[in-house]
C-alpha positions, 0 to 999 in steps of 0.5 A, a space after each residue: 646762660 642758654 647763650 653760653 651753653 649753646 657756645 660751648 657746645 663745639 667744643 663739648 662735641 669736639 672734645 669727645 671725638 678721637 684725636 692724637 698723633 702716630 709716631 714711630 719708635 723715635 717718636 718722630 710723627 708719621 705723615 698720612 697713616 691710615 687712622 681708625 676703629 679696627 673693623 669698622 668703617 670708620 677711618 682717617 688719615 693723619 696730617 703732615 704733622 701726625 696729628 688726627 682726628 677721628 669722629 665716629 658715631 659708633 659705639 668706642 668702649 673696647 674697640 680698638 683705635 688702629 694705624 698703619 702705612 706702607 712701610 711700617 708694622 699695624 699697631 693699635 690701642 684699646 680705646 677707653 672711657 672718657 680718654 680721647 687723646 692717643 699716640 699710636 706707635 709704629 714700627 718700621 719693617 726691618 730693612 734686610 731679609 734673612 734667606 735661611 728662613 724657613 717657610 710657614 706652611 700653609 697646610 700641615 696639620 701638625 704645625 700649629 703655625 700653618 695658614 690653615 689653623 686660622 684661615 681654612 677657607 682661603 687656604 682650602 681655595 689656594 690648594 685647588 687654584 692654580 697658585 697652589 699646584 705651580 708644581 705639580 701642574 701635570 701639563 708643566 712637570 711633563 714639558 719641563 721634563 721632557 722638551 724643557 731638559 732635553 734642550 738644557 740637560 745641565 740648566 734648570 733655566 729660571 722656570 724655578 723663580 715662579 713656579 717654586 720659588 720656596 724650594 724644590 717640588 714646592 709651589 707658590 704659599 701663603 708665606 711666601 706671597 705675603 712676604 713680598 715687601 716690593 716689586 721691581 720688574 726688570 726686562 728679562 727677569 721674572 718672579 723671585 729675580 724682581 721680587 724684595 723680600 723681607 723674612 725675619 733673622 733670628 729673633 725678629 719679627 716675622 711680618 706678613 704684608 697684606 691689603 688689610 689696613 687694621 689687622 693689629 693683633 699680628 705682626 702684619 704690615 698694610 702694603 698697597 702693592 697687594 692692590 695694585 697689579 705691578 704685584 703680578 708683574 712679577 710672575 705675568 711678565 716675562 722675557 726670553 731672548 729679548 722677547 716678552 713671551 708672558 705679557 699679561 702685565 704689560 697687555 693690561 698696561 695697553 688696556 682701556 683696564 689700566 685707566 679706569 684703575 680696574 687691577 688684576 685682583 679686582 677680577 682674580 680675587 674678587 671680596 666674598 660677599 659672603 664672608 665677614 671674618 677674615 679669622 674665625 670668632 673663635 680664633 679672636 677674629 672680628 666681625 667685619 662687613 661683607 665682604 670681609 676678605 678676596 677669594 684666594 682662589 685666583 679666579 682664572 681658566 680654570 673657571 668655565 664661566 668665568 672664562 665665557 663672561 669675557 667673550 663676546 660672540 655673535 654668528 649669522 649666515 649672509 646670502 646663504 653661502 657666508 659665514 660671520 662671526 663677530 667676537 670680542 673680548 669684553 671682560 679681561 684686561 689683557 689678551 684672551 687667552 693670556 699667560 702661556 703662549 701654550 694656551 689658544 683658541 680655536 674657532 672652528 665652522 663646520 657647515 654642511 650644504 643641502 646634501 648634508 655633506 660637509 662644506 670644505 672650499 671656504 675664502 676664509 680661514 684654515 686651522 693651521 696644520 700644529 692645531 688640528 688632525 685634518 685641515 678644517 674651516 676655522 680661525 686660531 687665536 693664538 701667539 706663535 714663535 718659529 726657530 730663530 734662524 740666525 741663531 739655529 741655522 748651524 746648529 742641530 742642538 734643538 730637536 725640529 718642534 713647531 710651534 717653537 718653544 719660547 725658552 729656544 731662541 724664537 722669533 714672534 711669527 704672530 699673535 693673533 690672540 684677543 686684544 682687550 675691546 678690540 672686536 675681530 670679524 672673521 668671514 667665511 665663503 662657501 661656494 654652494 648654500 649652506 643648509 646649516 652651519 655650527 659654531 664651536 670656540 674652544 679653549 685648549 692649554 696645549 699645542 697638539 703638536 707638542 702633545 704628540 711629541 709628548 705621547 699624551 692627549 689633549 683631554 682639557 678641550 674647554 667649549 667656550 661657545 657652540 651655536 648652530 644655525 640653520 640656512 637656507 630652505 633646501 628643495 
């Protein structure tokens, strides 16, 4: 008796795990959906044939059983007492989209269907990030009006497909970034241009594709797109008469990043570590583990010491009269600085001799004119176009600017930002002792010489890095 018992045994443990198939609306079974208790840990994937098994140690009563895969609706079953075989049904996300949709707002008190009435915290950090403002960045809206249209009166150019892509004076939302079902980058267009949406017709479902595989209690869609940085490609990678002038995409490709499958979100939209509920308790949200949902705040220059974790810099004088500065971009998967060929660093030497007088002669590098009110000892990373010639040399359409905006015909003059893991060495010769020196690394969002044109300051000077050392014993 005893050796029967002990024979059964499996198959009384087996019987009591959970098992079943997941099919769709035809009841054809579907290949390699993601199985499993909705927020829990506990998950599995179905075989060629739809089939599953799921073995949990956990508690099942009330939880829910969940499915999902690319291309197809989150669906999930309430698991019961004593029933261990269930069919998951999934539905396919319609193939077409409705450009007449109207936009969910993110924030709108008014409107019980807005973001914020169920995702507070994350719709309060997209407002202050840079996502959330693509059109009312007061640096943008004033080259775009005043250098942008005085080159292109009759065109709104395609700015429009990144910056507002749900309409006039709108910025990037949470409905529209959710609704991105695929991403096809092309040479030279950006944003919408490349996008595939898929917004609801009259009567459909109104699906929001996303990275969390169990959120069944909407019409939610599980997309590993939103994992994976062929997502930003959209907007980070741009062309303009043939050149990539937004190559952030294409930067991080290159990188040592890209191998080790570290993608763009894992940097900008890191877990919070101190969040478990993705909607709040009383909204029906679940309690997850830590870390239950990415910031939203799309972590970038706009975050000081983000932007210095990247960096790293080492200085030293050498014989008395040498200045050395070693830096290298340690933390980001592309160019630092990326994005906007406005943005640029610059590194600027001031050393002083023992007669505490300023140290000008130098083998070394001179900032460039565009960058600086007088000439100053110091280096520029940055990415610079010069007037395409070929194009400009009979034509006096295009007022005299330098650098030269990327949206005219341009030709790369050089692009000396900071490659990922690529150290540069920059060296400074004085031809007397230097008593001491300071070292300042500056992040800037403009061109000077395009803010002169534009009669404002340049207020947003980021010191990144300043160091002083002293030199030589001065008798």
């Amino acid at each position: 008796m005893i050796q029967i018992i002990l024979l059964l045994f499996p198959l009384i443990f087996m019987a009591k795990n959970i098992i079943g198939t997941v099919v769709d609306n035809n009841s054809n079974t579907i290949a390699f959906a993601e199985v499993g208790i909705a927020a829990t840990d506990c998950f599995t994937q179905s075989n060629i044939n739809g089939k599953f098994e799921l073995i949990c140690e956990k508690s099942r009563l009330n939880k829910t059983l969940t499915a999902s895969k690319n291309g197809y609706l989150i669906n999930g079953v309430v698991l019961k007492n004593k029933i261990y075989d269930y069919k998951i049904i999934l539905e396919k996300v319609p193939n077409s989209d409705n450009a007449n949709y109207k936009w969910i707002p993110s924030i709108d008190k008014k409107n019980e269907k807005a973001c914020q009435n169920c995702h507070q915290r994350m719709t309060s950090q997209w407002q202050k990030s840079a996502h959330g403002s693509t059109m009312h960045n007061k640096t943008f809206k004033t080259i775009y009006n005043s250098i942008y249209k005085d080159d292109f009166k009759s065109s709104d150019g395609n700015c429009a497909s990144c910056h507002q892509p749900i309409g006039e004076n709108e910025s990037i939302s949470c409905d529209f970034c959710h609704k991105v079902y695929r991403v096809n980058p092309k040479k030279n267009l950006t944003g919408t241009l490349v996008m595939e949406l898929r917004r609801p017709h009259n009567g459909e479902k109104n699906i929001l594709f996303g990275s969390v595989k169990d959120a069944y209690t909407r019409d939610d869609s599980y997309s590993p797109l939103y994992e994976n940085s062929k997502y930003c490609a959209s907007c980070h990678s741009g062309h303009f008469w043939g050149d990539e002038v937004y190559s952030e995409y294409s930067q991080w490709q290159n990188s040592s990043y890209s191998k080790q499958g570290i993608s763009c979100q894992k940097c900008h939209m890191p877990p919070q570590m101190d969040e478990t509920f993705i909607v709040p308790i009383e909204k029906g949200g679940l309690k997850r583990s830590s870390g239950a949902y990415h910031s939203h705040s799309f972590i970038g220059s706009k975050d000081i010491e983000f932007m210095k974790k990247a960096l790293d810099i080492n200085v030293s004088i050498k014989k008395d009269m040498n200045v050395l500065v070693k830096l290298e971009n340690i933390g980001a998967g592309h160019s630092f600085p990326t994005g906007s060929p406005l943005h640029h660093l610059l590194l600027l030497i001031d050393a002083k001799d023992c007669e505490n007088k300023e140290l000008i002669d130098t083998n070394g590098d001179k900032l460039p004119p565009w960058s600086t009110k007088v000439q100053r000892n110091g280096s520029i990373f940055a990415k610079v176009y010069r007037s395409s010639l070929a194009y400009t040399q009979n034509s006096t359409h295009f007022k005299s600017l330098y650098p030269n905006p990327y949206w005219r015909p341009s030709q790369l003059e050089y692009d000396s930002r900071l490659k990922a893991n690529a150290p540069v060495l920059k060296h400074f010769a004085f031809n007397k002792k230097i008593k001491s020196v300071t070292i300042t690394l500056i992040y800037r969002r403009l061109y000077l010489s395009w803010a002169k044109k534009l009669n404002t300051d340049i207020d947003d000077d980021i010191i990144l890095y300043q160091k002083t050392l002293k030199g030589s014993q001065c008798n």
